[in-house]
C-alpha positions in Angstrom: 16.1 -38.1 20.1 15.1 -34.6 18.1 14.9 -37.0 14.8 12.6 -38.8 16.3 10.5 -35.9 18.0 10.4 -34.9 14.2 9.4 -37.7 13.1 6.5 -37.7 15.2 5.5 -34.1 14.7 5.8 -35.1 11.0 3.3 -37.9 11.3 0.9 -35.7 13.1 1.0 -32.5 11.1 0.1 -34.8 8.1 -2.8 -36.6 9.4 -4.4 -33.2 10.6 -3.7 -31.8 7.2 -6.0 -34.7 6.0 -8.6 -32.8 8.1 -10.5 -29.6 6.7 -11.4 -28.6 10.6 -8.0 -28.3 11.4 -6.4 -27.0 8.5 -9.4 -24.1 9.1 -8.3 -23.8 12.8 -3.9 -23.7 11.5 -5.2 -20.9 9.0 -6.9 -19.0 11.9 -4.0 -19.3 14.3 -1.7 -18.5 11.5 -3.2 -15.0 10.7 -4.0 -14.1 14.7 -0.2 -14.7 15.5 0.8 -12.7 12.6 -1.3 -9.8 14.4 0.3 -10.5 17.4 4.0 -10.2 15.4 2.6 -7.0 14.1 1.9 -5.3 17.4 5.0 -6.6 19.0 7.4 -5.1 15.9 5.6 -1.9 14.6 3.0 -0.8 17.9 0.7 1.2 15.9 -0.3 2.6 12.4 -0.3 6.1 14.1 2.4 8.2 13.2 2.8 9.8 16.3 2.9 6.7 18.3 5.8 5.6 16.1 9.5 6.0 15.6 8.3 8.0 12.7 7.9 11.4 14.3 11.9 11.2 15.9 13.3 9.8 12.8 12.2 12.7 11.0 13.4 15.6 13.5 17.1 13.9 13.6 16.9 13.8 10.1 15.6 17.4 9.4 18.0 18.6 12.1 20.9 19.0 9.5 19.4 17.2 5.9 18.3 19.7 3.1 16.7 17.6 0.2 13.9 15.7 0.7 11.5 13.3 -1.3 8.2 11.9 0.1 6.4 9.6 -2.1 3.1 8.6 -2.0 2.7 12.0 -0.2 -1.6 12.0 0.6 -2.4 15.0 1.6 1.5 16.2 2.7 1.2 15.6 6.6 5.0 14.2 6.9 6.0 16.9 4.1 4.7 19.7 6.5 6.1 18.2 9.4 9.2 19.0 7.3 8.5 22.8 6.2 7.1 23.0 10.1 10.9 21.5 11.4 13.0 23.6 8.8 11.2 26.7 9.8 13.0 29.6 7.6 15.8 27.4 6.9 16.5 26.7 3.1 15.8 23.3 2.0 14.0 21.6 -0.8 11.1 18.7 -1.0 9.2 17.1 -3.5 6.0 15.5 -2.6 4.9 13.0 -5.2 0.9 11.8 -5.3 -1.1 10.2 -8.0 -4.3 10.6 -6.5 -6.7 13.8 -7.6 -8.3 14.4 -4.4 -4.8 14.3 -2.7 -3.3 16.5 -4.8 -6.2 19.1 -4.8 -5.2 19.1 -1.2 -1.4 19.1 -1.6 -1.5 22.0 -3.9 -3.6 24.6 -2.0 -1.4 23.6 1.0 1.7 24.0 -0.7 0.9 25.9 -3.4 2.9 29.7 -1.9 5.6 27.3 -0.8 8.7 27.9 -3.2 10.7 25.1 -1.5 8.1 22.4 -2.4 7.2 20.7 -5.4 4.1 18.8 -6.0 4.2 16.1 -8.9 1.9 14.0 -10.3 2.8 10.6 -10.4 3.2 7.6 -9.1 6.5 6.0 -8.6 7.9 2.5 -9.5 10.8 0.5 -11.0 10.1 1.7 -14.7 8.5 4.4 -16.1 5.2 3.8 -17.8 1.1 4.3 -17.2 -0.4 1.9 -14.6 -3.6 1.6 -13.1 -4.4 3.1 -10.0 -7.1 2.4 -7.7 -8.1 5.8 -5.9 -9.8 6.0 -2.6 -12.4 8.7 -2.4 -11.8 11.7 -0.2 -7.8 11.4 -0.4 -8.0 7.6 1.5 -4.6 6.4 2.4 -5.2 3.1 1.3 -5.2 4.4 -2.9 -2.8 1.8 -4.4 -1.1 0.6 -7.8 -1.6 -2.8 -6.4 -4.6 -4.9 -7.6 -7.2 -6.3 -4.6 -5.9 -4.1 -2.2 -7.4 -1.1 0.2 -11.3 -0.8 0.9 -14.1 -0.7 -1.7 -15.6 2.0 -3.4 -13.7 4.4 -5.0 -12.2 4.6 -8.9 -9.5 3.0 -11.2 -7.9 5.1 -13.7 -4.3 5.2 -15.2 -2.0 7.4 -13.8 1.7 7.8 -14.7 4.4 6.1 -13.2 8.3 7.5 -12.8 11.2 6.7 -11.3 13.0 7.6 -8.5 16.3 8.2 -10.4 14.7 10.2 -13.0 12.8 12.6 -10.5 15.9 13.4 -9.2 18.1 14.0 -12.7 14.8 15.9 -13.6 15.3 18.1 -10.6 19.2 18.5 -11.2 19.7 16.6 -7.3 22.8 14.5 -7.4 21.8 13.6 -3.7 18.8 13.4 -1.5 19.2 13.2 2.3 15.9 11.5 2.8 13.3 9.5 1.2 10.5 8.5 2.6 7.8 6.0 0.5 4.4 5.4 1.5 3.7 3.3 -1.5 0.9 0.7 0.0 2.6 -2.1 -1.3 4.7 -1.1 -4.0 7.4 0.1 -2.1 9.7 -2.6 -2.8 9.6 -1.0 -6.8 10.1 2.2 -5.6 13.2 1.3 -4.0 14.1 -0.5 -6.8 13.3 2.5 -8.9 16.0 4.4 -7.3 18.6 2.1 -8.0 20.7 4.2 -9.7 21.0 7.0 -7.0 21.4 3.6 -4.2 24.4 2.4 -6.0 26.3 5.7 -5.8 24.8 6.0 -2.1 23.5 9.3 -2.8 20.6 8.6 -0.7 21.3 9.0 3.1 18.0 7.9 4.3 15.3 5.3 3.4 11.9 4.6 4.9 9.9 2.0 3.5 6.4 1.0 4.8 6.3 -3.0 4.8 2.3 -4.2 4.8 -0.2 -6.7 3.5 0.0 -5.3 0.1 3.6 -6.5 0.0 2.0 -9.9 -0.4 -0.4 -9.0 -3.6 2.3 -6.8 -5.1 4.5 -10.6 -4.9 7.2 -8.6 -3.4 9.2 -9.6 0.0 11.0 -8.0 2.9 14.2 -10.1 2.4 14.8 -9.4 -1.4 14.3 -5.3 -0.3 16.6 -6.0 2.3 19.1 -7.8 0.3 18.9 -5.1 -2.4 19.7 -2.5 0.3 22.9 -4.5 1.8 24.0 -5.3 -1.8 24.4 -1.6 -1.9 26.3 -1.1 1.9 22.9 0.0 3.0 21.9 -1.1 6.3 18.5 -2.0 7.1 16.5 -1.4 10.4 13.1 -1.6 12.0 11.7 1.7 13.1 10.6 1.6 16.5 9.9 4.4 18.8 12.6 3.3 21.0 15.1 3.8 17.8 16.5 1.6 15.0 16.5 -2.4 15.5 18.0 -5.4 13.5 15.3 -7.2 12.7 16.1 -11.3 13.0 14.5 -12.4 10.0 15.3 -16.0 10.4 13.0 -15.8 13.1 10.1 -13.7 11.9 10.4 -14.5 8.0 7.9 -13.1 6.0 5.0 -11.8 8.2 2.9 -9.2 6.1 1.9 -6.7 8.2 2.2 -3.1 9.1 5.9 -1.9 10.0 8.2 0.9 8.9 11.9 0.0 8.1 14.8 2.4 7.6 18.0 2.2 5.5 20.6 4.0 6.3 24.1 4.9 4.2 27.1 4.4 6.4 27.1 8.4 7.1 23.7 8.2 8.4 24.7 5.0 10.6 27.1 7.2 12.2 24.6 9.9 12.2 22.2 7.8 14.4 24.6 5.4 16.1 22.6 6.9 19.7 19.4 5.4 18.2 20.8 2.1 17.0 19.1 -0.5 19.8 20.8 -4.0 18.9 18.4 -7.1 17.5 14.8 -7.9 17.7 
């Protein structure tokens, strides 16, 4: 009997894909129900409606070492200085953009415990073009047809993840957080080195459109994660959720994901809220 349904579903999908009306009408419902998959896993681009805001006070609670790249103007950075308080610790904000990074420097630039670096970061070291929003805009990208008009392209330099760190003399971070508009996927891949010894307790990746025009997917990040005993979660500001990706494949849209070492599974076990 379900051969059969299937059969007859297949007969019908293929005459309608003979028609351009309803392949229009299948491309329209496609990208409205991938809204609707967007506000049903990630709520809101706001930060502070967001798991984002408790992720980083557990985390800051005990961690010392920080990175946060693709840092704008250093909101989540402060937000780290602001939670520390007089505590030691140490963060390094990178940002490629110029009219960031005038910002991030006057903001940080009496704060010992921060460094500001410019560059972008990726899988391999190198220039790249980089496509800058005016006024510090958040949507500044190393990815190609993405973020809103206007603006400039220049070349900017590109590092690694692993050599930031042996550059700083960190064997460890406790957190990373990347912000990369669709290039995260490199920058995770840039850290490789300092994954495979799980030296990195805490990753955040942002998981958007860009992801699309970058050619990069959620599964292969989250396969390169698990390869390494990482586990991977959806960031929710209820806590930390499996995400069933079987059932919502590749959708492309706005979410934040964690990856946690196994100490930092244990860390958060209270936050941990079973499969979406």
């Amino acid at each position: 009997m379900k051969r059969a349904l299937r059969g007859v579903a297949d007969r019908l999908q293929r005459v309608a894909g003979r028609s351009a009306l309803l392949v229009r009408l299948a491309v329209l419902v496609r990208n409205q129900a991938r809204c609707v998959i967007k506000y049903h896993l990630a709520e809101s681009p706001d930060v502070n409606e967001t798991g984002e805001v408790w992720l980083r006070e557990a985390v800051a609670a005990t961690a010392t070492r920080f990175v946060d790249v693709g840092a704008n103007v250093g909101d989540w950075t402060a937000g780290i200085a602001r939670l520390k308080g007089d505590q030691a610790f140490e963060a390094i904000a990178l940002e490629p953009s110029q009219s960031a990074l005038a910002v991030l420097r006057e903001r940080f630039g009496g704060e010992r415990r921060i460094r500001v670096i410019d560059a972008a970061a990726g899988d391999a070291p190198g220039m790249m073009s980089f496509h800058e929003e005016d006024d510090a805009g958040r949507g500044s990208t190393l990815v190609p047809g993405f973020g809103a008009t206007g603006g400039t392209t220049r070349s900017v330099v590109v590092t690694t993840i692993d050599r930031v760190l042996a550059e700083q003399g960190w064997e460890k971070v406790d957190m990373l957080k990347i912000d990369a508009e669709g290039f995260d996927a490199r920058v995770v891949r840039g850290a490789r080195g300092v994954l495979d010894r799980a030296a990195a307790g805490v990753v955040q990746f942002e998981y958007n459109r860009a992801w699309q025009l970058a050619g990069e997917t959620l599964y292969g990040t989250m396969r390169f994660f698990e390869e390494r005993g990482y586990r991977v979660y959806l960031l929710k500001r209820e806590g930390l959720f499996v995400l069933d990706y079987e059932r919502y494949e590749e959708y492309y849209e706005y979410s934040n994901f964690v990856a946690l070492s196994d100490v930092w599974s244990a860390r958060l076990a209270s936050r941990l809220c079973g499969t979406i």
